[in-house]
LOGURO-704063 format. One record per residue: x, y, z of N, C-alpha, C in turn. Coordinates in steps of 0.1 Angstrom, whole numbers, padded with zeros to 4 digits, always signed. Each point is the difference from the previous one (the first is absolute). Layout:
XYZXYZXYZ ...
% end
This chain:
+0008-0012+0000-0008+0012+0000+0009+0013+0000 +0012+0000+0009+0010+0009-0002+0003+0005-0015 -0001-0010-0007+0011+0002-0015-0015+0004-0004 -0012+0001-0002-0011+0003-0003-0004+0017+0000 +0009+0003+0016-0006+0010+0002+0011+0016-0003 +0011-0009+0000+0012+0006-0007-0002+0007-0013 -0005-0011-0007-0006+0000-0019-0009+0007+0001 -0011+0006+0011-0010+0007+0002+0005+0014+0002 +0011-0004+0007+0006+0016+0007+0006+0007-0014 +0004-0005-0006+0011+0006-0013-0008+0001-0012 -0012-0007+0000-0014+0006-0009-0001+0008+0000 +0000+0008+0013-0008+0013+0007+0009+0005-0004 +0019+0002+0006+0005+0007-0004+0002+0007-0010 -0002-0007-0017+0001+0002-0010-0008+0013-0004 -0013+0000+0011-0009+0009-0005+0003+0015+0011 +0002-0003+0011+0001+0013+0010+0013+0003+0003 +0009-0008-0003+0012+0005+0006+0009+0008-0007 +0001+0007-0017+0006+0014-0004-0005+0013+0009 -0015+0000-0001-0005+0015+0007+0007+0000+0014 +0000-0012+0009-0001-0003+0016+0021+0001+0000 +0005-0002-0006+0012-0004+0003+0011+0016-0006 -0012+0005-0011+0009+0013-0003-0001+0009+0012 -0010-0003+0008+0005+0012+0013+0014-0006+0008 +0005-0009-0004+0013-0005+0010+0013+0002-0007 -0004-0006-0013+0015-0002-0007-0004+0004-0018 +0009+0004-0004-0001+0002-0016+0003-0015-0006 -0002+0001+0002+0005-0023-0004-0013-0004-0009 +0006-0010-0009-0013-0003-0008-0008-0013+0011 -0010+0000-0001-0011-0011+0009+0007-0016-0008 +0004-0012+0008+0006-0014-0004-0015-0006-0004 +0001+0000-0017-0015-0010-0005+0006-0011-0001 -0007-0008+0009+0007-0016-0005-0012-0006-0008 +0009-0010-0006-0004-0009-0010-0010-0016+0000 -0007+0002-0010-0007-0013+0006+0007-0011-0012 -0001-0009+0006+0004-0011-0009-0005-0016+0005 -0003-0005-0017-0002-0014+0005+0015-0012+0001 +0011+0009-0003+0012-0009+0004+0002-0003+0019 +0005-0014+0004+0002+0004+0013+0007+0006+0000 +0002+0011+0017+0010+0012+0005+0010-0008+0002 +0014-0001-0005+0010+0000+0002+0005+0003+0013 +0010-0013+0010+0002+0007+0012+0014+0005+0001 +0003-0011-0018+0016+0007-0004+0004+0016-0001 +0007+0007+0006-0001+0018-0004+0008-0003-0013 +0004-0010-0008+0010+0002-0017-0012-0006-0007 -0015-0002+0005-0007-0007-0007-0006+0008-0014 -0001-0010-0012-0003+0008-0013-0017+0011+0003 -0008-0002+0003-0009+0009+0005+0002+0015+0007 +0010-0003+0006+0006+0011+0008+0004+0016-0010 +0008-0010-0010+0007+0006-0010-0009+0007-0008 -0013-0008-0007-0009+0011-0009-0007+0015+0011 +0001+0000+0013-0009+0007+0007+0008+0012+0002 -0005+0014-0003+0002+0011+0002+0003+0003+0016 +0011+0006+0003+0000+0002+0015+0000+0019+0004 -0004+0000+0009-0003+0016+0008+0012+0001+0009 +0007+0008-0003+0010+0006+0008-0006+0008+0009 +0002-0002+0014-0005+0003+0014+0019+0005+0009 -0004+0015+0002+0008+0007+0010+0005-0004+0012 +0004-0004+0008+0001-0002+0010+0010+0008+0011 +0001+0004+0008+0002+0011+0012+0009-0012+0010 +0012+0005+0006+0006-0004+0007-0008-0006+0016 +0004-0012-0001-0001-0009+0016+0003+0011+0007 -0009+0002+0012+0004+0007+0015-0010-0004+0009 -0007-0008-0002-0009-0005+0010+0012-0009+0012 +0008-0006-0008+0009-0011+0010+0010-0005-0006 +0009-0005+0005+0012-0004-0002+0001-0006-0011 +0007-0004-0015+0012+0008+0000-0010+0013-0009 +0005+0015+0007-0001+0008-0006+0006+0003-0013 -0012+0009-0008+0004-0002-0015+0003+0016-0003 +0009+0005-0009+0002+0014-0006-0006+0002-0016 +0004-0011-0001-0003-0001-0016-0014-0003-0006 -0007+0007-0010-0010+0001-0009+0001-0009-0008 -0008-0010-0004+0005-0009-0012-0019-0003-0007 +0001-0001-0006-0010-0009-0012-0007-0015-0002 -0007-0004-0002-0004-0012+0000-0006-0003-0012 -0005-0007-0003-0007-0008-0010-0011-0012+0004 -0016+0006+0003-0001-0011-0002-0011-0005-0012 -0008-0012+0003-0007-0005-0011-0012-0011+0005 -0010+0005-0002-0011-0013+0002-0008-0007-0006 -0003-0009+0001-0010-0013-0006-0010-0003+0006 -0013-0005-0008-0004-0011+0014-0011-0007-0015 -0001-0015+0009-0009-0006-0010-0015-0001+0010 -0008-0010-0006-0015+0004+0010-0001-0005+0010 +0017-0005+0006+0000-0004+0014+0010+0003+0010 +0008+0009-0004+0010+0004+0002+0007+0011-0004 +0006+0006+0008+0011+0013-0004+0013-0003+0004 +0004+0007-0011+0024+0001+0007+0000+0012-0004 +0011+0005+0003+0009+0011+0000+0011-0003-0001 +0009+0006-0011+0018-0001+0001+0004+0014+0000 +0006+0002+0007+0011+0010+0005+0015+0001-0003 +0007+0008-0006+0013+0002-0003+0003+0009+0003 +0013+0003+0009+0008+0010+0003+0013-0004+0003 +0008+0010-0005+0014+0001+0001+0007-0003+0016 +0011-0007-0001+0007-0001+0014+0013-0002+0001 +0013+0006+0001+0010-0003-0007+0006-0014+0005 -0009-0005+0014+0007-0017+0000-0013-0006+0007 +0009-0011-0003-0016-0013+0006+0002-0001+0010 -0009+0003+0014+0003-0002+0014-0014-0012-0001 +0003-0009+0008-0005-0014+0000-0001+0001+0017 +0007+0006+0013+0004-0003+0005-0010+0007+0010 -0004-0008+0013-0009+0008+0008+0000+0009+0007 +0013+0008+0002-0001+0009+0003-0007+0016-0003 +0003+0002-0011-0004+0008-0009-0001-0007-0016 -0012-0009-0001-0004-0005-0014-0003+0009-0008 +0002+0000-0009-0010+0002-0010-0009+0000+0000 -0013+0010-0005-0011-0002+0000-0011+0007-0001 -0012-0006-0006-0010+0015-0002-0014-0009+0002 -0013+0010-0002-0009-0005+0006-0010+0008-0012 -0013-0007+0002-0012+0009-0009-0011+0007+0013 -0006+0011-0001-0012+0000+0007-0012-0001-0005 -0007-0009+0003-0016+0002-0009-0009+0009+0014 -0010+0012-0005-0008+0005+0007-0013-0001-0003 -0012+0003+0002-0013-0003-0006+0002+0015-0007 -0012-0005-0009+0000+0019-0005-0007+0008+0002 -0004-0003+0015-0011+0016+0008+0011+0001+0012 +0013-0007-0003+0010+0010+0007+0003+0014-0006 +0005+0009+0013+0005+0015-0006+0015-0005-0008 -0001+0011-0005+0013-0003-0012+0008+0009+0011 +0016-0009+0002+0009+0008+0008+0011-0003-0004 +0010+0007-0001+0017-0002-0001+0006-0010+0007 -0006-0007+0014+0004-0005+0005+0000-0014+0003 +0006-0006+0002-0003-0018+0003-0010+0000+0012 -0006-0015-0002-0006-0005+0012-0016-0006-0001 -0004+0012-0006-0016+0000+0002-0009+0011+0010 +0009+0005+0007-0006+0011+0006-0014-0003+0007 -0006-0009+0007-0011-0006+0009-0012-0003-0015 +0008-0006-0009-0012-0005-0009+0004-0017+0001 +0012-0006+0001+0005-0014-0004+0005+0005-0014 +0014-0009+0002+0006-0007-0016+0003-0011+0005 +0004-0004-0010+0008-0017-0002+0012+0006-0009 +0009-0007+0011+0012+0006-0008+0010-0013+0000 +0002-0001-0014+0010-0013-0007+0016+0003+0000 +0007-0007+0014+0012+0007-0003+0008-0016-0002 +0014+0005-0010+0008-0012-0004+0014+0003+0002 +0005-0009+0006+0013+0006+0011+0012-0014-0011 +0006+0006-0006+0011-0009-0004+0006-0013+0005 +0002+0004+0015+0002-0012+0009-0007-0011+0003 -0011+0003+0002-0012-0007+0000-0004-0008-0016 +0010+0007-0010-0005-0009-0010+0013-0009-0004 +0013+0004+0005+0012-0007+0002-0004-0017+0009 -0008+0008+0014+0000-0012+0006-0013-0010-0006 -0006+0001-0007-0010-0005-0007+0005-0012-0012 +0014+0004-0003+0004-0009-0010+0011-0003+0003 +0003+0002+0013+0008-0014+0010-0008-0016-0004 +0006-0009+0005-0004-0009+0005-0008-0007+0007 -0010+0001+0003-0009-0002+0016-0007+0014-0001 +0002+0008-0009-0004+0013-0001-0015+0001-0005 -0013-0005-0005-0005-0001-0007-0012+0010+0008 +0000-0002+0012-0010+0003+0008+0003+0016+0006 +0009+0003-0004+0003+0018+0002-0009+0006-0010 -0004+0011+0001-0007+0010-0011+0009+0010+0001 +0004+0003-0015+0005+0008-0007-0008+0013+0004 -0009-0004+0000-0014+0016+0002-0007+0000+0014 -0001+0014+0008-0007-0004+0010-0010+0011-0004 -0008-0006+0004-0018+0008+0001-0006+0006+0012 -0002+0012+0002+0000+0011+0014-0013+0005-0006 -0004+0004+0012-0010+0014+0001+0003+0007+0012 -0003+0012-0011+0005+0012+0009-0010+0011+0000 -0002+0008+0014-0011+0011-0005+0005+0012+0006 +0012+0003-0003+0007+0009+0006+0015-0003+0005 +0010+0013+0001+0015-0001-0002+0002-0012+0014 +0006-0010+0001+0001-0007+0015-0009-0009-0003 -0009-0004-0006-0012-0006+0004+0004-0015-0010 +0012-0002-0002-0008-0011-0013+0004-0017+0012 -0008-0005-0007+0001-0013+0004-0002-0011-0011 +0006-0011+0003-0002-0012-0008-0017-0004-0004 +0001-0006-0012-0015-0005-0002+0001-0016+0007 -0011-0004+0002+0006-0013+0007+0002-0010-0008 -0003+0002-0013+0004-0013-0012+0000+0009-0008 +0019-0002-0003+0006+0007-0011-0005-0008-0015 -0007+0007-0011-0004-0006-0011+0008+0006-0010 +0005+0008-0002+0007+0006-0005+0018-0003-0008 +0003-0002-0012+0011-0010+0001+0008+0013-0006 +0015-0001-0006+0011+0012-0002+0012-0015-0004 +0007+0014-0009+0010-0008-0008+0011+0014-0004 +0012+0001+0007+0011+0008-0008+0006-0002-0009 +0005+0008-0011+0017-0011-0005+0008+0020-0001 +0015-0005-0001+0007+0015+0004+0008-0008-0012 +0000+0014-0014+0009-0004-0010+0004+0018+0001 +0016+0002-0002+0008+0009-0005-0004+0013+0005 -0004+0002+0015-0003+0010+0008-0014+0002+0002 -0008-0009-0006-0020+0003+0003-0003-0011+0007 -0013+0003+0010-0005-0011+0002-0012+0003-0009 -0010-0014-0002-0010-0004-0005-0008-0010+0008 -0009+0008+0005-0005-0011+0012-0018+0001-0006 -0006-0011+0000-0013-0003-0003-0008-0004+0013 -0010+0009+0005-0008-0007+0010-0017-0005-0003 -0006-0011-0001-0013-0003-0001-0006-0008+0012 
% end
């Protein structure tokens, strides 16, 4: 019912979110794509490749450690067929950190769309679900004995401090890091 309601949420978006989103950012609104191919969980998968992606701004880490200075770019791109949605994401990083201290890593937020439109993460006392994919967690995944890690964890949050785990992560994530990008797909 999740992946149902996802595909519900980004319906909507298609139609309300240029007017709702130009009060925050000059950014074009992410139309994802419908398709009857399955979503690829590969991020080098041929699907990936015909889809137009939206370059999204992004504003230096300061909420928490490690603090960020730098402004960088992203790329991302969506799909969904009539039972499911992904997203793949690419952004520059000049090395692959695998390692848990400070992985790698990035996340999506889905909001309903009678949320206020804000600059800011979280959800602001409406709920998101927010899809984050931590490098390490997909390192340890393709260990050995690893099968049962998730690459992706699934939160809701309704406000900065507030997120918590969902209690059954459904949500799956896949990186690969070629020649300074990562390319990570979450569905």
């Amino acid at each position: 019912i999740l992946a149902l309601l996802s595909v519900s949420y980004f319906l909507v978006i298609r139609v309300v979110a240029r007017p709702r989103l130009a009060t925050v950012t000059h950014e074009p609104a992410l139309v994802i794509h419908h398709t009857t191919e399955p979503l690829p969980l590969d991020p080098d998968g041929a699907l990936w490749k015909g889809l137009q992606a939206v370059k999204v701004h992004l504003y230096p880490q300061t909420a928490r450690a490690p603090f960020g200075t730098v402004e960088r770019d992203i790329a991302v791109t969506g799909a969904y067929t009539d039972d499911t949605v992904a997203f793949r994401i690419e952004f520059a990083d000049a090395t692959e950190n695998r390692d848990s201290t400070y992985s790698d890593q990035c996340a999506i937020m889905l909001i309903s769309d009678t949320a206020e439109a804000v600059a800011q993460m979280m959800g602001h006392g409406v709920g998101a679900n927010i899809w984050q994919w931590r490098a390490d967690w997909d390192a340890a995944r393709r260990l050995p004995g690893g099968d049962s890690v998730h690459a992706v964890h699934e939160l809701l949050a309704s406000g900065p401090g507030t997120q918590s785990a969902m209690p059954t992560q459904t949500v799956a994530g896949r990186g690969s890091y070629h020649d300074g990008t990562w390319s990570v797909v979450l569905e």
